[in-house]
C-alpha positions as CSV (number, residue, x, y, z in Angstrom):
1,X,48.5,173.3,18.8
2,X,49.1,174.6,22.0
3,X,46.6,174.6,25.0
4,X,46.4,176.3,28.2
5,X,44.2,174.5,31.0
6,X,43.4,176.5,33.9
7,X,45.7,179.0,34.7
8,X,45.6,180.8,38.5
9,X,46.8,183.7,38.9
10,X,45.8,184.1,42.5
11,X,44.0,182.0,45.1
12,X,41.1,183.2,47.5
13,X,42.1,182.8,51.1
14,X,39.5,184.3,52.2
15,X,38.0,180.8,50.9
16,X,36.5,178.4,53.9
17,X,37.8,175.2,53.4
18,X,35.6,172.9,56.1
19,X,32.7,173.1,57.9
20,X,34.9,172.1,61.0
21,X,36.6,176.1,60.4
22,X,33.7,177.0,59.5
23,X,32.1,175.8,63.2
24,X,35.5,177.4,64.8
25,X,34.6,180.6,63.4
26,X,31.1,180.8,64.7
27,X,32.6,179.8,68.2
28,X,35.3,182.3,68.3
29,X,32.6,184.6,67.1
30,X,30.5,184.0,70.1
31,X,33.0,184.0,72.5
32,X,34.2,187.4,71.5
33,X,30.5,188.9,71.7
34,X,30.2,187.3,75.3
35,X,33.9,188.7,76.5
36,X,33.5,192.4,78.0
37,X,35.8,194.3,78.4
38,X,38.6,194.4,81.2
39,X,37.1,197.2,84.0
40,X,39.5,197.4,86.8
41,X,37.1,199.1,88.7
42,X,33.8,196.7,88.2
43,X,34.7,194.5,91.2
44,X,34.4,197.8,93.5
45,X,31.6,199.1,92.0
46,X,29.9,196.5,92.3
47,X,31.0,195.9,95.9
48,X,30.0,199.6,96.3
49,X,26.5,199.2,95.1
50,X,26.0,195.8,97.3
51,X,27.0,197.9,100.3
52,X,24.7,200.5,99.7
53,X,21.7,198.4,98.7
54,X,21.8,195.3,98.9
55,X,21.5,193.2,96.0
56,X,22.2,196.1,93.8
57,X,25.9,194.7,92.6
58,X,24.1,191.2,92.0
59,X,22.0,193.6,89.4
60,X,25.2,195.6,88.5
61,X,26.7,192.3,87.4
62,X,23.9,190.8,85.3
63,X,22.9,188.3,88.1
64,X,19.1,189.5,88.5
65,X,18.4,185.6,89.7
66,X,20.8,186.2,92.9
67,X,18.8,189.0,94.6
68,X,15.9,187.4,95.6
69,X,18.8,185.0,97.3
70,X,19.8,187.9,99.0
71,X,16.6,189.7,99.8
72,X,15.4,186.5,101.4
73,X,18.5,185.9,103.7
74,X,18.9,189.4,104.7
75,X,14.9,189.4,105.6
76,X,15.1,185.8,107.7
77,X,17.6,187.0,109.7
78,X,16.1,190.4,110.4
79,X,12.8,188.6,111.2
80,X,14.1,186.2,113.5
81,X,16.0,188.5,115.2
82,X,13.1,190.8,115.6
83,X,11.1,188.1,117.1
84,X,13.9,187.1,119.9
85,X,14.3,190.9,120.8
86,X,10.3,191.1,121.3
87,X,10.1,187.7,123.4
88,X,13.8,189.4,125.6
89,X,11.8,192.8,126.0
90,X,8.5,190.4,127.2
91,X,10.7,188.8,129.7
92,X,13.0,191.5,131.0
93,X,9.3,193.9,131.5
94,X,7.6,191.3,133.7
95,X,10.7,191.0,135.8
96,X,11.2,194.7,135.9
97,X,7.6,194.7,137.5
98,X,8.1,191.9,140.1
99,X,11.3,193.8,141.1
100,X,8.7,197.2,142.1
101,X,6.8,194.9,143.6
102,X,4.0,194.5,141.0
103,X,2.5,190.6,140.8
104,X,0.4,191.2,137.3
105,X,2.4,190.8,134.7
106,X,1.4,188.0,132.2
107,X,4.2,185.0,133.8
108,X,2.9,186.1,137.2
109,X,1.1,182.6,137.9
110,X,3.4,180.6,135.5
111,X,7.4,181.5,136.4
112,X,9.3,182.4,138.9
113,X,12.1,185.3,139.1
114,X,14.8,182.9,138.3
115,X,12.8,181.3,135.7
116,X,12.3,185.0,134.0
117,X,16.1,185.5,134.7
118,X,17.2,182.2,132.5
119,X,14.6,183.6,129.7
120,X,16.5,186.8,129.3
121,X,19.7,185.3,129.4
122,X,18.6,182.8,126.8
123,X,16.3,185.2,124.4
124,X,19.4,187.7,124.8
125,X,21.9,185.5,123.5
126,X,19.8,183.9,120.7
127,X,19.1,187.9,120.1
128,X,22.4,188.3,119.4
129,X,23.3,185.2,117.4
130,X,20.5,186.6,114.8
131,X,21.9,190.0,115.0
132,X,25.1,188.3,114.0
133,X,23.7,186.7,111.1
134,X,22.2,189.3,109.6
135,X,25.5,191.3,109.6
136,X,27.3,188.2,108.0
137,X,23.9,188.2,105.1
138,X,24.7,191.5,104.9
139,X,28.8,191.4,104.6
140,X,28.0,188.6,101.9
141,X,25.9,190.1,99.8
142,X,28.9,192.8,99.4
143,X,31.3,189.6,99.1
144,X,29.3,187.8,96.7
145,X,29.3,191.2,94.5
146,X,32.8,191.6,94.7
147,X,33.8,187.8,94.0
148,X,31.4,187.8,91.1
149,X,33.3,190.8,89.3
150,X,36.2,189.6,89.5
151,X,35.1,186.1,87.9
152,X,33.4,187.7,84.7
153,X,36.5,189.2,83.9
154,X,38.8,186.3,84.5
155,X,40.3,184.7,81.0
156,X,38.5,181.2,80.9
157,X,40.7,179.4,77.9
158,X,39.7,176.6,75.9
159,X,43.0,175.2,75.9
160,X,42.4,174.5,80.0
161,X,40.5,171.7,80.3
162,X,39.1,169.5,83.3
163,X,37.2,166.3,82.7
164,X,35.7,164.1,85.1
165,X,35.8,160.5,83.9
166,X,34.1,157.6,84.5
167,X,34.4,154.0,83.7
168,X,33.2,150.6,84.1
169,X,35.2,147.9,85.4
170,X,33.9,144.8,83.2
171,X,35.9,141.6,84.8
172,X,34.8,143.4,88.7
173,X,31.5,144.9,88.0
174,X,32.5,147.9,89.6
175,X,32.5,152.1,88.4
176,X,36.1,153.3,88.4
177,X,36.3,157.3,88.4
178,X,38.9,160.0,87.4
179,X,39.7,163.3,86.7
180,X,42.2,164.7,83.8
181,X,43.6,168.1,83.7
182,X,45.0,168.8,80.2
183,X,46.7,171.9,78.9
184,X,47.3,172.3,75.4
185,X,49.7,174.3,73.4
């Protein structure tokens, strides 16, 4: 008698072998669904859009939870500022009227000339530190658009790694710490 057991003619390698390739799968998968596509241009669009509203390249890049950020430092510097350029103008009036020989303005009993005189100069320059700082809020809004482009496009690899590390010593009671940079082939 003769018998055949099990003859294969062909195997199924579309087959799964482990759920460890199985789990690799589903993280490649995700990873490909969060990876956009390579835009030159985003980067200075979304610089662009910063510049001509502010926080609009924070929307531009998906980072909604950044533009209240920016909102809030652009309007605090303004504000302060504002404030400073209202207490100069205050000063620099009442010493304008004591110069035409008025004695009513609202200091007239409190300061003297040279006591208005350091006011302004002080008021003027805080003025101006604000002003700066409101151009730098501004200038980094547009930064922080730009910088943020180019980091969603940049190729983060799984086989670049960097893992902080740390230990306890048992025989001197103390924490020992490290870091490891691995690259793998």
């Amino acid at each position: 008698m003769c018998s055949v057991s099990g003859i294969i003619a062909q195997q199924d390698s579309l087959q799964v072998k482990n759920e460890d390739s199985i789990r690799l799968l589903k993280k490649q998968l995700r990873k490909a669904k969060r990876v956009k596509a390579y835009d030159p241009l985003a980067p200075a669009k979304a610089a662009f859009y910063s510049a001509v509203v502010p926080g609009l390249g924070q929307a531009y890049n998906g980072r909604y939870w950044k533009i209240p950020l920016v909102y809030g430092a652009l309007v605090t510097t303004f504000v302060v500022r504002d404030f400073y350029d209202g207490e100069y103008n205050r000063f620099r009036d009442a010493y304008r009227r004591r110069l035409n020989g008025f004695d009513d303005d609202e200091f007239a009993d409190i300061l003297t000339d040279d006591n208005l005189i350091d006011l302004q100069q002080n008021t003027q320059r805080t003025r101006d530190v604000w002003t700066l700082l409101t151009v730098a809020a501004y200038i980094l809004n547009i930064v922080d658009a730009n910088v943020d482009a180019h980091l969603q496009q940049f190729n983060v690899s799984d086989q670049l790694t960097i893992n902080p590390d740390l230990r306890y010593d048992q025989f001197t009671g103390l924490g020992t710490y490290g870091i490891a940079l691995q690259y793998n082939f």
